[in-house]
N, C-alpha and C positions, 0 to 999 in steps of 0.2 A: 771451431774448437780452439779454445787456450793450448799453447805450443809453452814447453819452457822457456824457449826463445823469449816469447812474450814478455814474461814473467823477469828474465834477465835484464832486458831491454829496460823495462819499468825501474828494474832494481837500481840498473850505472846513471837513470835521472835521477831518482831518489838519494843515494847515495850525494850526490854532486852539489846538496844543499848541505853547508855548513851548519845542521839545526841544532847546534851545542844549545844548553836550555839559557846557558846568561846573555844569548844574545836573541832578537826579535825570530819567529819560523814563519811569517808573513810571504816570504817568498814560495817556501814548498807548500805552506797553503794553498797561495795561488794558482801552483802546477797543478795542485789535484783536483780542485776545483777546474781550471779548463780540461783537462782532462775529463773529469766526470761527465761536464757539459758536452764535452765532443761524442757522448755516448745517451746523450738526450737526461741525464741525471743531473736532477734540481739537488744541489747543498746549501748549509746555511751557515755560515760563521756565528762560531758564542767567543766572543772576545775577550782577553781581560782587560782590567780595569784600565791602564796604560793604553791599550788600542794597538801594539806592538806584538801581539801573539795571540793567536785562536787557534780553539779547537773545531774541527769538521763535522757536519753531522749529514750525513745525508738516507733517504730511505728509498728504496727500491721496490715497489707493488705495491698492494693495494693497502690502504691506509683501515684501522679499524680491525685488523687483525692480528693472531698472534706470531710474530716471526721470530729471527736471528737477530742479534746483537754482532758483530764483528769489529773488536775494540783495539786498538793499540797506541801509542804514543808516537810521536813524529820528530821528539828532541832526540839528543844524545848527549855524550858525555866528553868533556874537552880532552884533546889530543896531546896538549901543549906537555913537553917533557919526557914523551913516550918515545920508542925506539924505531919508528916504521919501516917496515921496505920497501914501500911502496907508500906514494903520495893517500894521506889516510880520507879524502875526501874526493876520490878517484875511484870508481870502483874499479878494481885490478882480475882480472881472472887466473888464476895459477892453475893448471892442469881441472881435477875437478873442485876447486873451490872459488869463493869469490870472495878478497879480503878489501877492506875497508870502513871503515867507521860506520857502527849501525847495521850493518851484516845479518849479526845475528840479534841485536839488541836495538832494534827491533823491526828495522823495514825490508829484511826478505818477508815476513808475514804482512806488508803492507801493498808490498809488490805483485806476492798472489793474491791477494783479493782485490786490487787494483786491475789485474789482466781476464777476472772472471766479471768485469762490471756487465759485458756485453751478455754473456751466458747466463747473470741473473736478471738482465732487463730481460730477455727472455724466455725464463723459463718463471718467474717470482707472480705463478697467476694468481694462488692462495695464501701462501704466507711471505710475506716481505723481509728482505734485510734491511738493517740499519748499520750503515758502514761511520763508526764511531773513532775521532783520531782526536788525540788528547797532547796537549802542551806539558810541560816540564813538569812529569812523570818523574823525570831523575831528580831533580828536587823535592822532593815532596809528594807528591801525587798532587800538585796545585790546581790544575787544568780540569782533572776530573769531576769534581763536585759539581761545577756550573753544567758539565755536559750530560752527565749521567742524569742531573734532573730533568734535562730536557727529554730525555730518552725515557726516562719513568713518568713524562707528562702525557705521555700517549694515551691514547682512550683504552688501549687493550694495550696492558705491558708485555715484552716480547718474553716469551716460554723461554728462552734460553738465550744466555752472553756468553763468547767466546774469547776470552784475553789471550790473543797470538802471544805472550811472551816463552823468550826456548825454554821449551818443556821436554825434547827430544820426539815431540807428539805424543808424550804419556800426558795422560789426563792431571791434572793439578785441583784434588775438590779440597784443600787448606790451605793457609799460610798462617803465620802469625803478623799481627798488628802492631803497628810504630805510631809510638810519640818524641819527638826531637825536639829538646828545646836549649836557649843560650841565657846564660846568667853575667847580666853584668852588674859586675859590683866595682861600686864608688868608694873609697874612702877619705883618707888626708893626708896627702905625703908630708914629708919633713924627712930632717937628718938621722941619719941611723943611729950617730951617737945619743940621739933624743927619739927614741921610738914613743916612750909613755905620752909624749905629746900629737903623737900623728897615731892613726886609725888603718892600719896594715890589711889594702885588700885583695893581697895574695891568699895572706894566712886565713881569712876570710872563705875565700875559694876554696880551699887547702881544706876547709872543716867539711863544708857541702860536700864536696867532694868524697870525703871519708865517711858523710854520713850515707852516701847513696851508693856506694862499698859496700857499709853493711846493710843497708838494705837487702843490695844484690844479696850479698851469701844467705841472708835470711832466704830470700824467693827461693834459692838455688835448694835453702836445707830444707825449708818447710811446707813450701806451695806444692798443690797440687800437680801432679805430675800428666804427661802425654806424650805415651811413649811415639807417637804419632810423630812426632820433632826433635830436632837435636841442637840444642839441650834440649830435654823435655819438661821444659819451666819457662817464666817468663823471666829474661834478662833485662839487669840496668847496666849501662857501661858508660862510662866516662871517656869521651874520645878525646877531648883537649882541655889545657889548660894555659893559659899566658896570661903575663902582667909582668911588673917591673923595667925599671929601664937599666939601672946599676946598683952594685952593691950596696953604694953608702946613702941610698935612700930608698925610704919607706916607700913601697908603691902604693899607689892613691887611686889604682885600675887595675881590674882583674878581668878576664873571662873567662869562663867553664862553660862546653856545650858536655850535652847528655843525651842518651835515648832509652827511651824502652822498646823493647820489642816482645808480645804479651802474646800469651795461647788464648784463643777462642775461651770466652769464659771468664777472662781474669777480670777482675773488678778496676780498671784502671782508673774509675776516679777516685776511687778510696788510694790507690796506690799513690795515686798525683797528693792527694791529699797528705799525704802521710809526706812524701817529699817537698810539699809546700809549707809542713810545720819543721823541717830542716833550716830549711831557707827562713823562714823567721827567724829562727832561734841564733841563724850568723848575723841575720839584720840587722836582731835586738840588742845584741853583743857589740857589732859594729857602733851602733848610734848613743851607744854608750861611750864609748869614747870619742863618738865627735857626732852631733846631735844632725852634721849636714851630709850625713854620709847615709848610703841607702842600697839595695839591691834591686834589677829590675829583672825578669824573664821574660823573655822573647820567645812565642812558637817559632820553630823551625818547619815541622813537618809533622804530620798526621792522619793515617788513613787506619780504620778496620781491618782488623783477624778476617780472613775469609773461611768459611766452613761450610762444606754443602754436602747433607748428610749423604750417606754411601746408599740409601735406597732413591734417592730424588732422581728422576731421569736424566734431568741433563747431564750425568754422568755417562751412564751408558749409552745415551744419543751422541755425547761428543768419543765417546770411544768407536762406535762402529763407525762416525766420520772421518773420524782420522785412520782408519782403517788397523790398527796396530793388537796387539795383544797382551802388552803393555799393561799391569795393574794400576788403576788408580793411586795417587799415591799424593804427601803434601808435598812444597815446594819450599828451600830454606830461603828464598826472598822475597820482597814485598813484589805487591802490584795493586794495580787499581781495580781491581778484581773485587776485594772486602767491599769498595763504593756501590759497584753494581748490587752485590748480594743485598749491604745494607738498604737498600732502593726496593727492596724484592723482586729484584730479579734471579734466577736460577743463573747460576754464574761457574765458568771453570777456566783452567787458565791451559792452554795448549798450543803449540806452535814448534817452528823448525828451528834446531840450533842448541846450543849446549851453555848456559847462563856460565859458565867456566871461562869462554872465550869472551864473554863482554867484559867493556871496561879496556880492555888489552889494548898494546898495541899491537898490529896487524888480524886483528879481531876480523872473525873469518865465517861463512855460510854454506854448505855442501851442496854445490849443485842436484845431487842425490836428494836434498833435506829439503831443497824450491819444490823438485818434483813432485815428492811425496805431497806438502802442502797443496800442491796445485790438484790434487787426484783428489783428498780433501773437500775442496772446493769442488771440485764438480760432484763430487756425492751430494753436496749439502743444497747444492742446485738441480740435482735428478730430483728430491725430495719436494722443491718447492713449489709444484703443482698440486700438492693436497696440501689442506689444512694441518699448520703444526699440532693440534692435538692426536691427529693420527699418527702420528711417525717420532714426537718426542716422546718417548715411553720407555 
């Protein structure tokens, strides 16, 4: 039987790998992977394109049936300029908590399902897990796509995915859906006293920017509402802008990034579209007064709304897992959860830990919060001797 202990143990390795997303996660790959092995579990690497970071897939019983999903990310988020008290890639124990990077965002839930590998090689006679770990999740959801295809190419897709992100173990059946993207605009510099001769691509910036302002307040006035989220509309926001070097010259570079972030529903490529006749209209503007000047946008990031309707089981099957009482309820940040659902798979997002404490520094896990997780796991292990259609319901 899985001991907390366990589960700590697993935790202060895991922790101990710097997996910030800009840099390779090649090495905690590796740990899990021997690990796995040390427990007679075949994995397989889905690389990206560079060969410097993959994500894990591994499955647990018999093939050709329908199981578990067990999904999380293996990056985290850079440390640099934060306050620590503790060395942030050390796992530190303070009375009952354990701080350090990734804690709670996201490898105490990689930890518990990592110290239950043993008790689902043994118990996974009828329905199998799929223990699913995904790369630079914090960027983007980048790593997802390629893995979650693998995972929807199974001959029987699995009844239910579980996205450990902290949930507090309340059940997560929504989010809303992001698109991020970066605008760089060219123009022509020259001297200030002489602007009519140069093509100014601040001011440039400066117009998109206003116009995706008012867009925002439009969605904010007009779009359909869901009181389900807060706001309960889909937002545009403007997180940066830069260009210029000094006063008495025209800048001749600009960048704006932006995102949306959209409720289940919203028609995002009519809304793209509507923001890509923006961006014409400063282009047109611009190449007007200097015919070699241009705008380009760059995807940043991209994933699906998740929405898994309130009567679909995997709701209430991931509720009596987690053991809580806890109403379902949505979640205000993304995850790679929208990927799975969009895949068809029955998808919800649940785990230990408070999305408040990520990001932070001395970002922290409740020994209390492993536990519970680990009791989790062994429910969803008591189960896995009968077929998932009997028991996801």
């Amino acid at each position: 039987m899985t001991t907390p202990q366990t589960t700590l143990s697993i935790l202060h390795s895991l922790i101990g790998f710097a997996s910030v997303s800009s840099e390779s996660n090649l090495d905690i790959v590796q740990w899990i992977e021997d690990y796995l092995s040390q427990h007679g579990v075949t994995s397989r690497r889905i690389p990206d394109r560079t060969g410097r970071k993959a994500s894990i897939l591994a499955t647990i019983g018999p093939a050709g049936r329908a199981g578990v999903v067990l999904s999380a990310h293996t990056d985290v988020v850079p440390v640099a300029g934060q306050d620590w008290s503790s060395p942030p890639f050390t796992a530190t124990q303070n009375g009952d908590r354990v701080i350090g990077r990734g804690t709670t965002d996201m490898k105490g839930f990689i930890a518990s399902v990592l110290a239950h590998v043993p008790l689902f090689v043994a118990s996974a006679a009828a329905a199998p897990i799929h223990i699913a770990l995904s790369y630079d999740e914090e960027v983007g959801c980048l790593g997802a796509p390629d893995l979650v295809a693998e995972v929807a190419k199974a001959d029987v897709k699995p009844a239910l995915c579980i996205v450990g992100e902290p949930t507090g173990h309340a059940v997560g059946y929504a989010h809303k859906g992001k698109v991020a993207r970066r605008v760089i605009v060219t123009g022509r510099g020259g001297h200030s006293a002489l602007p009519h001769r140069a093509a100014n691509a601040v001011l440039a910036a400066a117009r998109i920017a206003a116009g995706l302002e008012d867009l925002a307040q439009r969605m904010a006035r007009d779009s359909a509402r869901d009181a389900a989220f807060d706001p309960p509309y889909t937002t545009i926001h403007v997180g940066s802008l830069h260009g210029g070097t000094a006063l008495n010259f025209v800048p001749d570079r600009a960048t704006l990034e932006f995102e949306i972030r959209h409720t289940p529903g919203t028609d995002v490529e009519a809304l793209l579209g509507e923001i890509g006749a923006c961006i014409a209209g400063a282009r047109e503007r611009l190449k007007a007064q200097a015919p070699e000047a241009g705008i380009l946008v760059e995807d940043l990031a991209s994933y699906p709304a998740l929405v898994t309707a309130s009567t679909d089981p995997a709701i209430a099957t991931a509720q009596r897992l987690a053991g809580g009482t806890e109403p379902a309820r949505t979640v205000s940040f993304g995850t790679e959860a929208g990927i799975y659902s969009a895949a068809g798979i029955p998808t919800v997002v649940c785990g230990p830990g408070d999305i408040v404490r990520a990001h932070k520094a001395d970002e922290w896990i409740g020994i209390d919060e492993l536990a519970r997780t680990d009791r989790m796991m062994q429910r969803l292990a008591a189960q896995l001797g009968r077929p998932a259609e009997e028991w996801i319901r």
